[in-house]
C-alpha positions in Angstrom: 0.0 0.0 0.0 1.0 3.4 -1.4 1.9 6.0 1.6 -0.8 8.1 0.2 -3.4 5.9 0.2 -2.1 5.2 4.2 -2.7 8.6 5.2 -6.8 8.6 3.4 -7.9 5.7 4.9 -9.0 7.0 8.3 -11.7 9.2 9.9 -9.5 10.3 12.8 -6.3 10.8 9.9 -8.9 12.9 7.7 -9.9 15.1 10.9 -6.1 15.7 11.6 -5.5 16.6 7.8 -7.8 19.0 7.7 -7.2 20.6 11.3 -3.2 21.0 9.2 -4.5 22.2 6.3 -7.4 24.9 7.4 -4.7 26.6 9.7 -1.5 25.6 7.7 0.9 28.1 9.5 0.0 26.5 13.1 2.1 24.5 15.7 -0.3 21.6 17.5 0.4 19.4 20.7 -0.7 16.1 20.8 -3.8 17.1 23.6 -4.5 20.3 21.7 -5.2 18.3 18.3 -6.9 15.8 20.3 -9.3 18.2 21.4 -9.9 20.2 18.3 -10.7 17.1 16.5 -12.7 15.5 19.1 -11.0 12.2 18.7 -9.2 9.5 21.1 -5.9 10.3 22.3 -4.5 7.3 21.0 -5.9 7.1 17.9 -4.6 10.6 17.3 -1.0 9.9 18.2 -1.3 6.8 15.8 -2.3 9.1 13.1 0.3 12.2 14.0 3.5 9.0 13.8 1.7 7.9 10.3 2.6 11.7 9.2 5.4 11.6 10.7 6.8 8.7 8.8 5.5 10.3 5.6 6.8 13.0 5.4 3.9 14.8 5.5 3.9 16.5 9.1 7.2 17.6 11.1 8.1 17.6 15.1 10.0 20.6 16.7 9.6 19.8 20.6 9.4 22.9 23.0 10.2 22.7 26.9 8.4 19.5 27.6 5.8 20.1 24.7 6.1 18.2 21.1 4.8 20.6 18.4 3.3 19.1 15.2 3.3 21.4 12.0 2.9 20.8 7.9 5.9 20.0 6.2 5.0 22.2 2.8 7.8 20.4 1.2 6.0 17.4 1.4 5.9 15.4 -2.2 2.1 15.4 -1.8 1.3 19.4 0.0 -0.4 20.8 -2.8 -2.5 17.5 -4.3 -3.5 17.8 -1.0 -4.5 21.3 -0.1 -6.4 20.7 -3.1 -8.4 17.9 -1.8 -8.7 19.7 1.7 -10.1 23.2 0.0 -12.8 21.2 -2.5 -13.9 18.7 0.4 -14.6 21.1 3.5 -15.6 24.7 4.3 -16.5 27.4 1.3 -15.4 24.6 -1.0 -17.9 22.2 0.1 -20.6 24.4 1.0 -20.3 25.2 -2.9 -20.6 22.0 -4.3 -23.1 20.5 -1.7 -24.9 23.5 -2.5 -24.3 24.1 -6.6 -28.1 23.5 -8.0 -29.3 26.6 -5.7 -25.9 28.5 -7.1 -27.3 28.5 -10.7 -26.0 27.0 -13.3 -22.1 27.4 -12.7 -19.2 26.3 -15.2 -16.3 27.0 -13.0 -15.4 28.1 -9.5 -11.8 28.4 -8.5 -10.4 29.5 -5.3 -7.0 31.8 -6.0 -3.8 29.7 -4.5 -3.3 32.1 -1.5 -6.8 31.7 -0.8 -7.0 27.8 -0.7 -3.7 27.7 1.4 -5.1 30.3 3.9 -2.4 32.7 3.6 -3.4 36.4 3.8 -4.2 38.1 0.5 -2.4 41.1 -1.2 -4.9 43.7 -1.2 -6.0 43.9 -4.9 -6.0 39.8 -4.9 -8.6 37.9 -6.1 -10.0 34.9 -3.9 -13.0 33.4 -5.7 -14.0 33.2 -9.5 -18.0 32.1 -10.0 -18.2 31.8 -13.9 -21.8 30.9 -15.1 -25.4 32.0 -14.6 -25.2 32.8 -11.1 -28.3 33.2 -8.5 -26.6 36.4 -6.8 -28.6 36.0 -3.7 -27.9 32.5 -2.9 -23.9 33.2 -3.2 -24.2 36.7 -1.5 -25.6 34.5 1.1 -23.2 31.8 1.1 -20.1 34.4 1.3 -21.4 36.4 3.8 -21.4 33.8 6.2 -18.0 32.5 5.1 -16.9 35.8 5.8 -18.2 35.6 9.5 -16.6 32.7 10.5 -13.0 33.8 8.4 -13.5 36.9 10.3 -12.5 38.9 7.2 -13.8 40.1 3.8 -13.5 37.8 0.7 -12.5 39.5 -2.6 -15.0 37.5 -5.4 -16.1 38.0 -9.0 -18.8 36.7 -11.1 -18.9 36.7 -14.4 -20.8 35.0 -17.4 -19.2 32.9 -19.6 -19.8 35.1 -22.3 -18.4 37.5 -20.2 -15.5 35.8 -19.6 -14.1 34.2 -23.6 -14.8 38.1 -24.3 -12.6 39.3 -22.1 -10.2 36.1 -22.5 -10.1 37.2 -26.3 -9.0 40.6 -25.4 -6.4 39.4 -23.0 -7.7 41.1 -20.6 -5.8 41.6 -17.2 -7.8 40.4 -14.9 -8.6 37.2 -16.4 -4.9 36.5 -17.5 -4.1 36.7 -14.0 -6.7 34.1 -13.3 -5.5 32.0 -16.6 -1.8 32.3 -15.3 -2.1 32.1 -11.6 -2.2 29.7 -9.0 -5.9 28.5 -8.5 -7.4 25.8 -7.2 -10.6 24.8 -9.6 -14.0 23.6 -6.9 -16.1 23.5 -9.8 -15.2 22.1 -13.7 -12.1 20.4 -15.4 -8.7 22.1 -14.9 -7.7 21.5 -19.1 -11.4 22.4 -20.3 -10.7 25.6 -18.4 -7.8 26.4 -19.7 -7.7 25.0 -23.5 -11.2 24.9 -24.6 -13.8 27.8 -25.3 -16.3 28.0 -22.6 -20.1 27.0 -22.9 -21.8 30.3 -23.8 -26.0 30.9 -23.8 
């Protein structure tokens, strides 16, 4: 068995990955993690020497604490950030909630925003391109936005909109062509090679 597929085969290993990956500049001991995941302690420790031996997670110990952090060298970091950002939070409340949404060809989260760093100011977080139902994702934001306790930077447009723009080279959509996303909604090469579905 593959390491990879040893680190996705557990509930309690899931939990732990995600705890990593939605606060990836934290240090965790054992009892913290064990408490913010609501798991055994010994299952948890099982799971934090799994990551260990990966690669995955590294160990710095302070006084007579052991600190576990991300290793963002790991051979696997962003496959999995990836996995992380499209399976919980905004990136599952969007495709659990994608028929109320509209009728949405892509949705890509900017790379700074699926790794929870903080933004640059003019940075964009979130792309919605489609027929969009503005209240439902004004909704669905808002409340993101409570629980990040800051304000996210999103666009919509059509996908009219959009191969118009893309035809004109426009700036703001080669940044989005050229940059580091991370696509919740649609295929990665359609995006990029193919002309978009247009009413």
């Amino acid at each position: 068995m593959s390491c990879l597929n040893d680190l996705l085969i557990s509930k309690v290993r899931v939990k732990v990955l995600e705890l990593f990956y939605k606060n990836p500049e934290e240090m965790y001991y054992v009892r913290e993690i064990t408490r913010l995941v609501k798991e055994e302690i010994n299952a948890v420790r099982r799971e934090l020497e799994r990551m260990l031996d990966c690669g995955l997670l590294k160990s710095e110990q302070r006084g007579n604490r052991l600190y576990y952090y991300l290793n963002k060298r790991y051979l696997y970091h962003q496959e999995l950030q990836r996995v992380v950002a499209k399976s919980t939070g905004l990136g599952k409340k969007i495709r659990r909630n994608r028929r109320k949404l509209g009728s949405l060809s892509f949705v890509m989260f900017s790379g700074t925003f699926a790794s929870r760093q903080a933004p640059r100011v003019d940075e964009l977080d979130i792309l919605f391109i489609g027929d969009v139902v503005l209240a439902e994702l004004e909704e669905l934001i808002r409340a993101e936005q409570k629980e990040l306790g800051r304000e996210i930077n999103y666009a919509v447009l059509s996908a009219d909109e959009f191969e118009f723009r893309k035809t004109r080279r426009d700036p703001f959509v080669m940044e989005v062509l050229y940059g580091v996303r991370v696509m919740i909604i649609g295929d990665e090469n359609e995006f990029c090679h193919r002309d978009l579905p247009t009413s």
